[in-house]
N, C-alpha and C positions, 0 to 999 in steps of 0.2 A: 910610697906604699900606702899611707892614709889617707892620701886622696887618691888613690883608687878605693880603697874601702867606701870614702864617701859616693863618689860615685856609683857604687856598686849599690848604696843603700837609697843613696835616690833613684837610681833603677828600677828598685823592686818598689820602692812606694809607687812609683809611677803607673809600672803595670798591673799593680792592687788596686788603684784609682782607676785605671780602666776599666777592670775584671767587672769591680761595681759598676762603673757607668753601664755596661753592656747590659748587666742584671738590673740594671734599673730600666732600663729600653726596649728589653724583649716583651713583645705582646702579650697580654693576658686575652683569657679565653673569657668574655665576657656572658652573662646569665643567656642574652637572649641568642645567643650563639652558642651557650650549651641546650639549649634549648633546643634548635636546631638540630643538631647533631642526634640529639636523642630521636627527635622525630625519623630522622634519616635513618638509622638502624632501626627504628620499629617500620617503616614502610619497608625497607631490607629484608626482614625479619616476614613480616606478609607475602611476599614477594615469595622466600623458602618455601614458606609454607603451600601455597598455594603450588609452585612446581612437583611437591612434592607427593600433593595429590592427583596434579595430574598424570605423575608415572604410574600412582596406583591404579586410575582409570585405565593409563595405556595398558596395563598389565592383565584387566579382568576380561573373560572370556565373552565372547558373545556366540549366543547357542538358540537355536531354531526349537518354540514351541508349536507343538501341535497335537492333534488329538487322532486317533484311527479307532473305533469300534468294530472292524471286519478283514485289517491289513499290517503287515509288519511293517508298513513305508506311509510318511504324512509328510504335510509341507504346509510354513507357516511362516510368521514374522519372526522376527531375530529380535532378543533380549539382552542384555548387559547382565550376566552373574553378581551374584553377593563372591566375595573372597572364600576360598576354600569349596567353590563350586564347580563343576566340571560340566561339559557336556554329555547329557545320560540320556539313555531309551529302557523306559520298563514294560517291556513285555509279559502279556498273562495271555496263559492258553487253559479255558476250559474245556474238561472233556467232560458228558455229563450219559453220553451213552458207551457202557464200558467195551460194550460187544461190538460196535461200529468203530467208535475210536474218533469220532466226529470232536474236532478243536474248534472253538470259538477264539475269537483272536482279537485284542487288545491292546495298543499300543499308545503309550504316555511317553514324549519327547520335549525335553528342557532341561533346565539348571538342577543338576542331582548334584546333594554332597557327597564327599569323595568316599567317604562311608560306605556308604552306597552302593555303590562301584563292583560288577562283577560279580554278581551275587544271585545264586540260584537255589530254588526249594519249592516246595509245595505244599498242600493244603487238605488235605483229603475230606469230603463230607459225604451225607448220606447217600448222594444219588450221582457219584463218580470225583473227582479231585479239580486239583487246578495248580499249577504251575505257574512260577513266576523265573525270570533273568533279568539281568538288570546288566549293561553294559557302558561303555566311557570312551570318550575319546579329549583331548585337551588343544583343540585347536579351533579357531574361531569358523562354528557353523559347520564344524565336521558335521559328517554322519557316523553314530557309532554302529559297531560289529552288530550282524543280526544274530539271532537266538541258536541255541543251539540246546534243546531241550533235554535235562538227564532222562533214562528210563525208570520208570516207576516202577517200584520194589509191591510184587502181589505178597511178598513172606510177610504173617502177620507178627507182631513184635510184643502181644500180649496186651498191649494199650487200647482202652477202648474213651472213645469221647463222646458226648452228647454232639450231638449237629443239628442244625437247621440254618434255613437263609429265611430274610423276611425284607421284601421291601418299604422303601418308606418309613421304618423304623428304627428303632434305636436301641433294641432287646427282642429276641427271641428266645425260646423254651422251649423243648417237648423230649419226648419219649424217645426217640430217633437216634440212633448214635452211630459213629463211625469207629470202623474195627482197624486199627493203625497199623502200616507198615513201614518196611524197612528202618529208617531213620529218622518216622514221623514221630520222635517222642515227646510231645507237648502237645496239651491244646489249645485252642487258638478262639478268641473272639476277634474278627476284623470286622469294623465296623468305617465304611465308605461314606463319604459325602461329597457334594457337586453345589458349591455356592458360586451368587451370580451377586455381585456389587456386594458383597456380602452376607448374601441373604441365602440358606439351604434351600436349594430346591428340588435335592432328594438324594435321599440315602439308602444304605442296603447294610444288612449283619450278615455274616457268614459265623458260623460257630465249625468248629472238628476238629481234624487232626493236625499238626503241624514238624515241619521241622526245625531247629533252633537258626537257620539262615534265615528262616523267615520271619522268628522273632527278633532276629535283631534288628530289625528294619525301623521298629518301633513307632515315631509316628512322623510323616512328613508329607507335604503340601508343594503341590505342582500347578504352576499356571501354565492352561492350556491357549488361551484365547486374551484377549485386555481384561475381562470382567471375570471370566469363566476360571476357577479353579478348584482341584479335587484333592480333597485329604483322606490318606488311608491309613487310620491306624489298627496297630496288632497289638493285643493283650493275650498273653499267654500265662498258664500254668502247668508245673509240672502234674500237676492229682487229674485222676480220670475215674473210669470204672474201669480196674485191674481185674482183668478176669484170669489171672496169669496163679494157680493154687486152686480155684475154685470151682466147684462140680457145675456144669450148667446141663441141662435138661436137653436131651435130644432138638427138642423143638425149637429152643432160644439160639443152640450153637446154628443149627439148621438156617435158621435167618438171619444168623451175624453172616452167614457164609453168603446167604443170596445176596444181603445188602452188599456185598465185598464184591460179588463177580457181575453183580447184574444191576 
């Protein structure tokens, strides 16, 4: 029986003498092979990243700019969107003779924010209104839905706004006002520009009446062409000339009415 014990205990030293030799023989990871390694998950690491932009690219829209001054339909080259940008057509219809009913037609197509998006209202000034829609489609180089313009409200709503258009400028003033209806209740300064490499090569003010769809539009920039692009923005206030308590003189109501129908 005590020499199995012995034996038992030189067994175990033996294979504790192993255990270390093994631990003494297994490789270390030496500097310039961690070195390596590190290099190799940062090239890894570039590698992610880079894939990772390129999903975002596959993901952004590509959307046909173009310009029309007389037509609801243009044609043009194709753009790559910013993120959170959709394919959009903003349409403006001025009428300026109330009694004919004669539309002038405008149409800006490219990368709208999704803001944006489906959104109609109008403008009313002194010498007839204007209308705008804004429509969306989210597929590359769609074409979005054409206009489909509300009826303009003749019931006046008690708001009255100064108006005037001035080209080429950047403030206009005068005497002139427009007599607001249906759910025109704000007034509105849009002031338009048309830059080419940068640089304005012309603008216009619209001043009157407005609806709150149209303020929210607030201010945003459209490229038409590589160099060509137009900024339109809307500045509104709720204060006007309230003529809504206020006695007005045969004469003055008489011309808020002509400016209104004619």
């Amino acid at each position: 029986m005590c020499s199995e014990w012995v034996r038992s205990a030189e067994e175990r030293s033996k294979e504790r003498h192993e255990s270390k030799t093994n631990q003494e023989t297994q490789p270390r990871l030496q500097p310039h092979n961690r070195t390596k390694l590190i290099s190799t998950m940062m090239s890894l690491t570039g590698i992610l990243s880079l894939f990772s932009a390129l999903i975002a690219t596959s993901d952004a829209l590509s959307c046909t700019q173009c310009y029309s001054s007389y037509s609801w339909t243009c044609s043009g080259p194709s753009s790559v969107c910013p993120s959170g940008y959709e394919c959009g057509s903003s349409y403006t219809g001025k009428t300026t003779g109330i009694i004919t009913g004669e539309m002038s037609r405008e149409l800006i197509r490219g990368c709208l924010p999704s803001s944006h998006c489906n959104i109609q209202g109008s403008i009313r000034i002194h010498i007839g209104y204007i209308q705008k829609v804004t429509s969306c489609c989210t597929t590359d180089d769609c074409v979005p839905e054409a206009p489909s313009f509300p009826t303009i409200s003749t019931k006046p709503n008690g708001l009255v706004c100064q108006s005037c258009t001035a080209a080429n400028s950047t403030w206009c003033s005068t005497s002139d006002t427009a007599l607001c209806t249906g759910d025109e209740s704000l007034c509105v300064l849009e002031t338009l520009k048309r830059t080419d490499s940068g640089q304005v090569t012309a603008s216009m003010i619209i001043r009157g009446c407005a609806t709150k769809s149209i303020c929210h539009l607030g201010s945003h920039s459209s490229a038409i062409f590589e160099h060509i692009s137009l900024e339109d923005k809307f500045t509104c206030t709720s204060g006007g000339i309230n003529f809504q308590g206020v006695i007005l003189t045969p004469a003055i109501s008489c011309l808020l009415l002509m400016k209104l129908f004619f």
